[in-house]
C-alpha positions in Angstrom: 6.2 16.7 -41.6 9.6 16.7 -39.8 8.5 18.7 -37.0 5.6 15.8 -36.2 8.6 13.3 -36.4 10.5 15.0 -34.4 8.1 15.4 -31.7 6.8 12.0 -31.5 10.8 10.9 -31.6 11.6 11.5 -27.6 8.3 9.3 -26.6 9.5 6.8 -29.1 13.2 6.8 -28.1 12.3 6.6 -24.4 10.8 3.4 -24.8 12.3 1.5 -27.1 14.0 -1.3 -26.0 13.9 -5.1 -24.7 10.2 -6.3 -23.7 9.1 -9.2 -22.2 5.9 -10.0 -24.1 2.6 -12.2 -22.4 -1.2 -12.6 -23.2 -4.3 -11.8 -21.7 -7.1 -13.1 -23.7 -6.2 -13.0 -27.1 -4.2 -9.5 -26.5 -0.3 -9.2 -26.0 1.3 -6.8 -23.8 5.1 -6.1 -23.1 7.0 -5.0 -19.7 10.1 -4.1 -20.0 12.3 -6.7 -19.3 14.6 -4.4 -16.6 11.5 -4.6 -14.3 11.1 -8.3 -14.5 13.1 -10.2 -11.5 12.1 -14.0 -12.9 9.0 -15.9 -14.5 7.4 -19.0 -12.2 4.7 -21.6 -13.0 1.5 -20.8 -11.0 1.9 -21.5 -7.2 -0.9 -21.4 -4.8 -1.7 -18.1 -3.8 -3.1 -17.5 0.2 -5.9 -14.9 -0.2 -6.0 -12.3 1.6 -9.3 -10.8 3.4 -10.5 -7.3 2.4 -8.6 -6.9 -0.2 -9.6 -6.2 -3.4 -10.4 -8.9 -5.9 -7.5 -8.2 -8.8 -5.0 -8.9 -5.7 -5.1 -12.6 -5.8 -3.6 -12.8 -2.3 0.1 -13.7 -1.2 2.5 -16.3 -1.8 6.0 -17.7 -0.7 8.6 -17.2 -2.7 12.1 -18.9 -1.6 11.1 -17.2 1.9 9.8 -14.0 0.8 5.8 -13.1 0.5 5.5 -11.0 -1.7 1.7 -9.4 -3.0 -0.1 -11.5 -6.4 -2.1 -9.4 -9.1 -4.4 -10.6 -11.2 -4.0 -8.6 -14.6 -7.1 -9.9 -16.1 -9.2 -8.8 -13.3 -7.5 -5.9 -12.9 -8.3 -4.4 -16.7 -11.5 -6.2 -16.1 -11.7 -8.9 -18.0 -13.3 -12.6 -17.1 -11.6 -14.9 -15.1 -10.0 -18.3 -17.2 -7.2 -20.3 -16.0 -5.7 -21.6 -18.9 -2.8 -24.4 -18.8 -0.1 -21.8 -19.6 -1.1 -18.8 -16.5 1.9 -18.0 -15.1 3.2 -15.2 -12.5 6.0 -12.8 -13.6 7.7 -11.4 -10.4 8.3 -7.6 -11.3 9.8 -4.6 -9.5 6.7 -1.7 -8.8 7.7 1.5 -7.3 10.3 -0.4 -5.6 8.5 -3.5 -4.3 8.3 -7.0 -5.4 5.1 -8.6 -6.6 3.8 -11.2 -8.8 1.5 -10.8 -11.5 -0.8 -13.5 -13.0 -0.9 -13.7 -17.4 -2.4 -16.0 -19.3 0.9 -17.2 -20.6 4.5 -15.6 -21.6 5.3 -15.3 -25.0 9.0 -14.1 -25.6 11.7 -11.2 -25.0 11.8 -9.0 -28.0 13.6 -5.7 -29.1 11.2 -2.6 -29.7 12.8 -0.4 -31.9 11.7 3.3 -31.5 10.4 3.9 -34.6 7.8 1.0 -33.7 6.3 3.2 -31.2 3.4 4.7 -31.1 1.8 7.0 -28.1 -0.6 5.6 -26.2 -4.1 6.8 -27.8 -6.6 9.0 -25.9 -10.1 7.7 -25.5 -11.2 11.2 -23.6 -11.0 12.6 -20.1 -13.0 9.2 -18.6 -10.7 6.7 -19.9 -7.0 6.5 -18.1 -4.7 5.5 -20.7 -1.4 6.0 -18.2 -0.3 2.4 -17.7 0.5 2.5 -21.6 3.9 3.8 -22.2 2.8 3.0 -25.7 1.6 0.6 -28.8 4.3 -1.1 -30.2 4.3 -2.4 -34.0 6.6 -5.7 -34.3 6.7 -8.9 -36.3 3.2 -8.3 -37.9 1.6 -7.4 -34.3 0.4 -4.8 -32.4 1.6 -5.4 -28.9 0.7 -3.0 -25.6 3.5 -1.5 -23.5 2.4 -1.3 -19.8 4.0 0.8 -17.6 4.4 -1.4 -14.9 4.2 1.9 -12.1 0.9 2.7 -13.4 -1.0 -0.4 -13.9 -1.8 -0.1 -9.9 -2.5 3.2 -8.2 -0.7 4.8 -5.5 -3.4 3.4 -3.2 -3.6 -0.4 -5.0 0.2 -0.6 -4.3 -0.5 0.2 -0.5 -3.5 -2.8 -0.4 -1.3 -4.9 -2.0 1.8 -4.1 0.2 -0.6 -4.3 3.6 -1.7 -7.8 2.6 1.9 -8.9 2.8 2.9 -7.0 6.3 -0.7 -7.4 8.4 0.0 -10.6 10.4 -3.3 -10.9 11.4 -4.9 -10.5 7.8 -2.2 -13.2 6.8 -3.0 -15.8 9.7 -6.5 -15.4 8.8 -6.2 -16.3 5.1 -3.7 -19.6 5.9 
């Protein structure tokens, strides 16, 4: 029994710490809160051409354009704009970039014991945006690793919508 603890313990360790905790749907997910840069209301968003449709397009912040996500899209769910959506500005793979929730909910502190690994769903079923399932305050909440929600390629799109001028000038 100690040798299972003991090898769950350095994935549990690893991630506990302060989350900042949002919904989708009825679901609640955590970043943690080192990545987040600042929480805005929802600002309009210049869409992009050819890109694809989880990247809502770009928008001006304080002088900066920086790339918007939609999460729900982009773990394929439907579309609703509720009164609460908001965009957190986050740090991925060293760029800045908003992405779209239904509505924030609160920092908390994920102890490590509260961890659980991400489950596997089989070979077809990527499960490495999860750094894990967190248990607190009568919840079940989903850890994202931010890095991974986007692949390698995603985070180019997103980045090129920012930087092409001409894809830009099209979309004002």
């Amino acid at each position: 029994m100690s040798t299972a603890s003991s090898a769950l313990a350095p994935h549990q360790s690893s991630h506990a710490g302060k989350y900042l905790t949002f919904f989708l749907a009825n679901e609640e997910y955590g970043l943690k809160i080192l990545t987040v840069h600042e929480i805005i209301g929802m600002m309009p968003v210049t869409r992009v051409p050819r890109t694809p449709d989880f990247i809502r397009g770009v928008l001006n912040l304080r002088g900066k354009v920086i790339p918007v996500v939609d999460l729900r899209i982009r773990f394929g769910m439907p579309v609703v704009e509720t009164q609460d959506v908001c965009i957190i500005v986050v740090q991925v793979r060293g760029i800045q970039m908003g992405i779209v929730v239904d509505r924030v909910s609160e920092v908390v502190t994920v102890l490590a014991d509260a961890i659980e690994p991400p489950p596997s769903f089989g070979f077809d079923v990527p499960t490495d945006f999860l750094l894990g399932i967190a248990k607190a305050q009568g919840r079940v909440k989903m850890l994202l690793d931010i890095d991974h929600v986007l692949t390698s390629t995603e985070i180019v799109q997103a980045t090129e919508a920012v930087i092409d001028p001409s894809a830009a000038s099209t979309a004002a």
